[in-house]
C-alpha positions in Angstrom: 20.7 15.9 -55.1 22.1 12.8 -55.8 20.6 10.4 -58.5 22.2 7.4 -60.4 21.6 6.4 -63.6 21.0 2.4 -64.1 20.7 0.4 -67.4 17.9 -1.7 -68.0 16.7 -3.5 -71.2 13.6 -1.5 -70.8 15.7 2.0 -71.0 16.6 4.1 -68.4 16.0 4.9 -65.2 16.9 7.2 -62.5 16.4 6.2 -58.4 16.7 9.2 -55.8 18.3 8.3 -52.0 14.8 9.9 -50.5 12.8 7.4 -52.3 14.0 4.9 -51.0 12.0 3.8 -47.9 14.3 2.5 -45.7 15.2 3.6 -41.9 19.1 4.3 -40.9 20.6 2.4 -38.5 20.4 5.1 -36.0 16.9 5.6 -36.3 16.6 2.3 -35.2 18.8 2.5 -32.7 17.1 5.4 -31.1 13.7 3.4 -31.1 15.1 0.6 -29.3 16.6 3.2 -26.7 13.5 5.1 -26.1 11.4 1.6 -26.3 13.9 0.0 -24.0 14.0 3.2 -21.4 9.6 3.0 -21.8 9.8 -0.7 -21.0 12.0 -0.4 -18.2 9.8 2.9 -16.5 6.8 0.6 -17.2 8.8 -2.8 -15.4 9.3 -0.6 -12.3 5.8 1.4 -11.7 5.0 -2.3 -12.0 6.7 -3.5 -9.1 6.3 -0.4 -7.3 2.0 -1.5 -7.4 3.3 -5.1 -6.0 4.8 -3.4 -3.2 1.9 -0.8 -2.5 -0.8 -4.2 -2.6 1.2 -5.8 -0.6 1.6 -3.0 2.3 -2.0 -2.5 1.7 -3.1 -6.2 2.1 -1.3 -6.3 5.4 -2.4 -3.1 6.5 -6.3 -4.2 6.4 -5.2 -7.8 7.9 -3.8 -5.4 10.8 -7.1 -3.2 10.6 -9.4 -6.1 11.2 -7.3 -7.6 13.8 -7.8 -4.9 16.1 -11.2 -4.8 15.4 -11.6 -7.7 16.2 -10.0 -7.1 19.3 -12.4 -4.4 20.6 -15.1 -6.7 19.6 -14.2 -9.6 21.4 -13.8 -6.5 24.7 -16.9 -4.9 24.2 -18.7 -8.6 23.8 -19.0 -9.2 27.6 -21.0 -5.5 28.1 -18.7 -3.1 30.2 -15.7 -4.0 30.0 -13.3 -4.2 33.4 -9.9 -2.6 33.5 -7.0 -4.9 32.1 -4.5 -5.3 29.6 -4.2 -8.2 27.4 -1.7 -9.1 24.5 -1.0 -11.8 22.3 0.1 -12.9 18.8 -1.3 -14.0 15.9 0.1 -15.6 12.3 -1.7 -15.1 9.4 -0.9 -16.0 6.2 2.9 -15.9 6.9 2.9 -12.8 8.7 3.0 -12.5 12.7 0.9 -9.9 14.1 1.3 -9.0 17.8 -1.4 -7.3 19.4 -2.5 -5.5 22.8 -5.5 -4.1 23.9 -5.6 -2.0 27.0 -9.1 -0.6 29.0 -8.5 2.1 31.0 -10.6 4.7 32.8 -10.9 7.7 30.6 -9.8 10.8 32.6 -10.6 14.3 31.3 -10.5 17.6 33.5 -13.7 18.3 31.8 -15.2 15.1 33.3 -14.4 15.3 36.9 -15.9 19.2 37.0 -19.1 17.4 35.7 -18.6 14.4 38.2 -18.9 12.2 34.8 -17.7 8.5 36.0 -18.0 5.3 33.8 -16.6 6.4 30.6 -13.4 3.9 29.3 -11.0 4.1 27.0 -10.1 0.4 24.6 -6.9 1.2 22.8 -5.7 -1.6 20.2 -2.2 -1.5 19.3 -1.0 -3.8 16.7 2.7 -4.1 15.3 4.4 -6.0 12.5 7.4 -6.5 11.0 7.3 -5.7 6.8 10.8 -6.1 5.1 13.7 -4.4 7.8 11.1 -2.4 9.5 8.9 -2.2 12.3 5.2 -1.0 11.2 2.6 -0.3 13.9 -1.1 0.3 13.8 -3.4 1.5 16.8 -7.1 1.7 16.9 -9.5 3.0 19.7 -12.7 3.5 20.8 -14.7 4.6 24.1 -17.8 2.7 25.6 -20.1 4.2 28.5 -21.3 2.3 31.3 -25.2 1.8 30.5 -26.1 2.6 34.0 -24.9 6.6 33.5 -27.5 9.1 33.9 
């Protein structure tokens, strides 16, 4: 163990190395390197949230589009047979939609001579960052004057 004597005018007295309180220089520099590497992993789940709200809010803008779509087809009653499309901008993002109404044609359906039943299919596609996203929703309507 390694003490020191000093001099005083009170008389002597004796300090030991493990008394005295301070940190090294590389404890400190291994908390900044684990603080800094913390920080950093904390900065990029961060930014990796921004990107997830951001795919989600356009997501649910998409959503409610083409539901907005099959609203606006099943709003007239029956709907006929016919394909529209079209495009829409919202909040700096260009949405281009289609909605097709088709006939729906299952085996099952012509054994029980079923007629009346259509298919509205929504598709809905967007450009996010290099790449193409694409959304489709559908739903099927009976004529009200089936059996």
């Amino acid at each position: 163990m390694s003490e020191r004597a000093t001099g005083s005018k009170a008389g002597w007295t004796t300090n030991s190395r493990k008394q005295a309180g301070a940190f090294t220089f590389v404890e400190v520099a291994v908390a900044l390197v684990i603080a800094s590497i913390s920080l950093l992993t904390l900065l990029r789940l961060h930014l990796l949230s921004i990107r997830m709200v951001d795919r989600a809010q356009i997501t649910t803008q998409a959503v409610l589009l083409a539901d907005e779509k099959i609203a606006e087809t099943l709003a007239g009653g029956y709907p006929d047979q016919a394909s529209k499309s079209g495009r829409v901008e919202k909040n700096g993002l260009t949405l281009n939609w289609r909605a097709q109404v088709a006939d729906l044609q299952l085996p099952q359906l012509g054994e029980a001579h079923v007629t009346g039943l259509r298919k509205i299919v929504v598709d809905v596609n967007w450009k996010q960052g290099a790449t193409g996203r694409q959304l489709q929703m559908s739903t099927y309507v009976a004529d009200g004057k089936l059996p």
